[in-house]
C-alpha positions in Angstrom: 35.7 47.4 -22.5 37.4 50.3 -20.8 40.1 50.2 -24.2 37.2 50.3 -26.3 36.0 53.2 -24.9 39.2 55.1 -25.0 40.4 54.3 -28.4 36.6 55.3 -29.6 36.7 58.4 -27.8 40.0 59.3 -28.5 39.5 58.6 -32.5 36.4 61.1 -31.6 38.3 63.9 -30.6 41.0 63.3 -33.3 38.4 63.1 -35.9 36.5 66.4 -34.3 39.7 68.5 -34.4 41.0 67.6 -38.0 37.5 67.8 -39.3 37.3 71.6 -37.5 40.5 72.1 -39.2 39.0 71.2 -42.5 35.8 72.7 -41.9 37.4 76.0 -41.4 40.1 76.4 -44.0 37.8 74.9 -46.8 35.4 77.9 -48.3 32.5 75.5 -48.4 32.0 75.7 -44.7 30.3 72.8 -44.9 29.3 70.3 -41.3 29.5 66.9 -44.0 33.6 67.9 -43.3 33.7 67.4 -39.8 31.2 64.3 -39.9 33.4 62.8 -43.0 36.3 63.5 -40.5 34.7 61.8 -37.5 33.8 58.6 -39.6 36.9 58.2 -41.0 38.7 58.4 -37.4 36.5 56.5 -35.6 36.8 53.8 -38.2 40.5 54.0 -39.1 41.5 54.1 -35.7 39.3 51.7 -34.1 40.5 49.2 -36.6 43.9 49.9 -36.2 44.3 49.7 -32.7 41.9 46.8 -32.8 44.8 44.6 -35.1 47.2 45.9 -32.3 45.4 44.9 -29.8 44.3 41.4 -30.4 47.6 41.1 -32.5 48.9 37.7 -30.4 45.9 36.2 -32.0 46.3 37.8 -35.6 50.0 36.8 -35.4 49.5 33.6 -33.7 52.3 30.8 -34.8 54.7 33.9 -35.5 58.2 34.2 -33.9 60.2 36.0 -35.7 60.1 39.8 -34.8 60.9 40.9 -38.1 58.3 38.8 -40.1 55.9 40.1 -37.1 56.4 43.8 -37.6 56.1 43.0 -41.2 52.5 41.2 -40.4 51.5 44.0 -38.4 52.2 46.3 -41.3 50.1 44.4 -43.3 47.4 44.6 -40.9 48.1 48.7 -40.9 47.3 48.9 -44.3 44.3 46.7 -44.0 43.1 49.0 -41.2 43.4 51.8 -43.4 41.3 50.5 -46.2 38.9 49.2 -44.5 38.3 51.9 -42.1 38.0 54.0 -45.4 35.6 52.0 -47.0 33.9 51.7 -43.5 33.5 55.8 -43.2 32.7 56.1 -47.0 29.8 53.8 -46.3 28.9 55.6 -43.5 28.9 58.7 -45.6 27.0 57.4 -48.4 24.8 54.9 -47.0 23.9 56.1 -43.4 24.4 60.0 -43.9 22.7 60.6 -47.5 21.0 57.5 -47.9 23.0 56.8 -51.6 23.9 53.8 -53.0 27.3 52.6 -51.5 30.4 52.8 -54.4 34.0 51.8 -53.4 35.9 54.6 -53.1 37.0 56.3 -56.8 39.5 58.4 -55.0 43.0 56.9 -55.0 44.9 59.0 -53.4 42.7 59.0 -50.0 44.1 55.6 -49.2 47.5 56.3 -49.7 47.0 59.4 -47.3 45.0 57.0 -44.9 47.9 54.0 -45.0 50.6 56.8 -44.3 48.6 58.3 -41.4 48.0 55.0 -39.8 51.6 53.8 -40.4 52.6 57.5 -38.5 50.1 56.6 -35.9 50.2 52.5 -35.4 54.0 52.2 -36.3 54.8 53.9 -32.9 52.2 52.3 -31.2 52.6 48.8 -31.7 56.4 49.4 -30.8 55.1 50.5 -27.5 52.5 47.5 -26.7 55.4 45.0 -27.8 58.2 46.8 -25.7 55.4 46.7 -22.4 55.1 42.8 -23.3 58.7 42.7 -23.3 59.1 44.5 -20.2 56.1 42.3 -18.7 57.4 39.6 -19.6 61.1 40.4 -18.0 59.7 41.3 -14.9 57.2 38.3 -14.5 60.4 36.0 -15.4 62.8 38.0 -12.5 59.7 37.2 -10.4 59.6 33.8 -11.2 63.2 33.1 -11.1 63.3 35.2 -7.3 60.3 32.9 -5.6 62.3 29.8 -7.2 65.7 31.0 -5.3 63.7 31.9 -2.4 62.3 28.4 -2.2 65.5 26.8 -3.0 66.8 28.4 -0.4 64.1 27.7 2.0 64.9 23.8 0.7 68.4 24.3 1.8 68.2 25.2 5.0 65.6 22.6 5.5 68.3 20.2 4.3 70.4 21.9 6.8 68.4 21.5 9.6 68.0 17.8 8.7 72.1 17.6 8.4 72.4 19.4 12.1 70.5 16.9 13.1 71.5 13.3 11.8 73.9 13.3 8.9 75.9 10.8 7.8 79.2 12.3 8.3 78.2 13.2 11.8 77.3 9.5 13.1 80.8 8.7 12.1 82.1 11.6 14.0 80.7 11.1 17.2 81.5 7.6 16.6 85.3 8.7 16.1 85.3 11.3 18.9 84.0 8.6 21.6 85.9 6.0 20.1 89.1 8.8 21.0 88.3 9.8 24.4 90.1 7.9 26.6 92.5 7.0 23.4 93.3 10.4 22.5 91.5 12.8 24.4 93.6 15.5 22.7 92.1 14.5 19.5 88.9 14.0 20.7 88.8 17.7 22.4 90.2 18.7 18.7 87.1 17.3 16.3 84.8 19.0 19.0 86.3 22.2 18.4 86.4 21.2 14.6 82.5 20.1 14.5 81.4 23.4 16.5 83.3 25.6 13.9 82.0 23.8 11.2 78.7 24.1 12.3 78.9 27.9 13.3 79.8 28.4 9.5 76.5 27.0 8.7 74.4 28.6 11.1 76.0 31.9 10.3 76.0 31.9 6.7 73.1 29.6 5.8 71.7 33.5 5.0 73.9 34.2 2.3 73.1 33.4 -1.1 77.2 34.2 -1.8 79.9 33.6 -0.4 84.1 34.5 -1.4 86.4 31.9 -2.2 88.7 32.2 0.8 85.1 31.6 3.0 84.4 28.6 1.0 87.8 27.3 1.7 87.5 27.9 5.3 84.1 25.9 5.2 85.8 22.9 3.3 89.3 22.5 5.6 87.0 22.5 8.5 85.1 19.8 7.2 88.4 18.2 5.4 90.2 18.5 9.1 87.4 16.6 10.5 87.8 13.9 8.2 91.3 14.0 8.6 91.3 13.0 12.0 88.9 10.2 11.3 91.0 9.0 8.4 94.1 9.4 9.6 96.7 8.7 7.2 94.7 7.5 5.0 93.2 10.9 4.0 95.9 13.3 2.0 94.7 16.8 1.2 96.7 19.3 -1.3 95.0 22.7 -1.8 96.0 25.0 -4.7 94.0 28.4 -4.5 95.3 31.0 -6.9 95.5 34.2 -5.1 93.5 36.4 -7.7 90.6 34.2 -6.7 90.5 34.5 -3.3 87.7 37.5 -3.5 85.6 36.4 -5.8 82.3 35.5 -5.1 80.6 32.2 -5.9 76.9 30.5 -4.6 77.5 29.5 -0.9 78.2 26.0 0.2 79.4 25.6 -3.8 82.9 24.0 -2.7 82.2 21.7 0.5 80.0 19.5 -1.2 82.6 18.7 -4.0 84.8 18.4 -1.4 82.1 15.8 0.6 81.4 14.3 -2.8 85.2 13.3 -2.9 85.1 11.7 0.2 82.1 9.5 -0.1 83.5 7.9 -3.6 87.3 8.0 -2.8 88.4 7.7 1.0 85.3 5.6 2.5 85.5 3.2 -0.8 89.2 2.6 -1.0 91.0 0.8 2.1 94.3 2.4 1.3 95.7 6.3 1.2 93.7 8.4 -0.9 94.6 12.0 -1.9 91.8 14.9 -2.5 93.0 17.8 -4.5 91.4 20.9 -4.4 92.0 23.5 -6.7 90.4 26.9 -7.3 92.3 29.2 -10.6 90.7 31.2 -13.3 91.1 30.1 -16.7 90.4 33.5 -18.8 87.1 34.8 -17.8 86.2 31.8 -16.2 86.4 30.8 -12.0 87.0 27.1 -11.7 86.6 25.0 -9.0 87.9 21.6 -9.1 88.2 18.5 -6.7 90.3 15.4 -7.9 90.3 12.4 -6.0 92.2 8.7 -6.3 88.8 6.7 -5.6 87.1 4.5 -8.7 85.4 5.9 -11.8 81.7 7.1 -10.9 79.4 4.5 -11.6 76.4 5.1 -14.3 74.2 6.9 -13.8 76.5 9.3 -12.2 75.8 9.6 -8.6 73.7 13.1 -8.6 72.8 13.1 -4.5 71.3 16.3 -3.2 75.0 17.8 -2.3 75.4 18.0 -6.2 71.7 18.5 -7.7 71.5 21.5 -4.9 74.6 23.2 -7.0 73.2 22.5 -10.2 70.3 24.3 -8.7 71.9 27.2 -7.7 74.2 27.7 -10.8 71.2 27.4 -13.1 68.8 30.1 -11.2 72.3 32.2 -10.6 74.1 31.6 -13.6 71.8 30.6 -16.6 74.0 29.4 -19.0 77.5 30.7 -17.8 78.4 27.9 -16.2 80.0 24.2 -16.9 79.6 21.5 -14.3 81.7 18.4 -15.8 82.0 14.6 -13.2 85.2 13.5 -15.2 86.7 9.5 -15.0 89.3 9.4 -17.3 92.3 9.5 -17.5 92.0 11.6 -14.2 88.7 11.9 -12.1 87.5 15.0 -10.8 84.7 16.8 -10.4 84.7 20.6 -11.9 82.4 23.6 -11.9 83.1 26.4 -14.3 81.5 29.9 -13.9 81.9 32.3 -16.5 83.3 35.8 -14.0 84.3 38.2 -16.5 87.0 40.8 -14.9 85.7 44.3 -14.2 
């Protein structure tokens, strides 16, 4: 209603000022000018911004921006002769009380169609780049709630870990199994679970981290394996120095890194080696962990370490990223995102 009212009243004082404009530089003096005026801007324009307006119904089943700027400029130019048959009725019909004729007068529509496509042209440009913007900022909402509630998931899933995962059964097991054993060692995977947990209670916040803090996060956990493992476990880490900077989603390496333990070291009786390599490949960051364990089995094992990542990179990096499980001939898991230098 309130648009209504403005595009009437504003077609009213359009239609009052050009028909005073008329009225005063035409001899006749004559008040039919400014009421012809008013009619014809009322109508015109109401019409005109009406087809704006309601154009997501009028264009409905239209993609295309071009065929829809070309629909709308058909729309114009029906505005335009309708609004001018709509005021010449008016005129005739209304005002004098004559029989109503289609308009004889050519060259009034022409006039009419380029004055709407002045006015409308600009004006549906304006309503579609609002949409636009609308619909950008409704999206960036959208996609900021979904982060915030992934994150609120993750720490959840934190808390939970803290509290009784599976890795941490098997270290407590390891450390009491160590005490009177090897009480050095057992002091050692104390000290080594009460970093590794200060890393997540200190940076559970962040939704990146660098490189060199995500390799701190993954020896930690790596050296607390290690002394569960033994010599079974064999690490090699391979961290390019231009990387070492860079940002990346947090906890993005120490679940790769977790993922390669579960399916290589705990399944296999005998050594295993995890590789762990971070380079950039052109404008790419890669991070990849190899392992010696059997192929992943179908359907590929996507536990809430890995689907949290694919989370992450699809809020964070829509569509600049790769995330590959690879068997053969060498297996590895591998997470490409696209970091162009600056």
């Amino acid at each position: 209603m309130n648009r209504i009212i403005q595009v009437v009243g504003i077609s009213l004082i359009i239609g009052t000022v050009f028909g005073l404009y008329f009225y005063w530089t035409n001899p006749n003096k004559s008040s039919v000018i400014i009421l012809n005026s008013i009619f014809s801007s009322v109508s015109i324009g109401s019409l005109m911004m009406l087809f704006i307006y309601q154009r997501q119904v009028v264009l409905r089943g239209i993609r295309l921006e071009s065929l829809r700027l070309l629909g709308m400029m058909l729309l114009l130019v029906l505005a335009a002769i309708l609004g001018t048959e709509l005021a010449h009725w008016l005129r005739e019909v209304v005002l004098f009380h004559r029989e109503f004729h289609f308009t004889q007068n050519q060259n009034i529509y022409f006039l009419n169609i380029i004055i709407v496509f002045v006015t409308g042209i600009p004006i549906y440009q304006q309503e579609v780049w609002k949409e636009h913007t609308n619909a950008r900022i409704q999206k960036q909402q959208f996609e900021l709630l979904q982060l915030k509630q992934l994150q609120t998931q993750t720490e959840l899933e934190m808390l939970r870990a803290k509290i009784n995962p599976h890795f941490l059964y098997n270290v407590h097991n390891t450390i009491a199994g160590l005490i009177y054993s090897a009480p050095g060692q057992a002091e050692q995977m104390v000290l080594l679970l009460s970093k590794f947990f200060r890393f997540t209670l200190n940076k559970t916040s962040n939704t990146f981290h660098t490189v060199q803090e995500e390799v701190e996060i993954s020896q930690t956990y790596l050296k607390l394996q290690q002394i569960r493992f033994g010599e079974r476990l064999q690490t090699r880490w391979d961290i390019a120095q231009n990387c070492t900077n860079e940002q990346v989603p947090s906890f993005m390496l120490q679940p790769l890194v977790e993922n390669a333990v579960k399916y290589s070291i705990e399944q296999v009786p005998g050594p295993g080696k995890i590789d762990v390599q971070v380079f950039k490949d052109n404008e790419w960051l890669v991070l990849r962990v190899a392992d010696e364990g059997p192929a992943y089995k179908e359907p590929l094992p996507y536990g809430f370490g890995l689907q949290s990542i694919l989370d992450k990179l699809n809020l964070l990096y829509p569509d600049k990223y790769t995330f590959t499980l690879h068997n053969h001939p060498d297996k590895y898991v591998q997470i490409r995102l696209y970091s162009p230098v600056t």
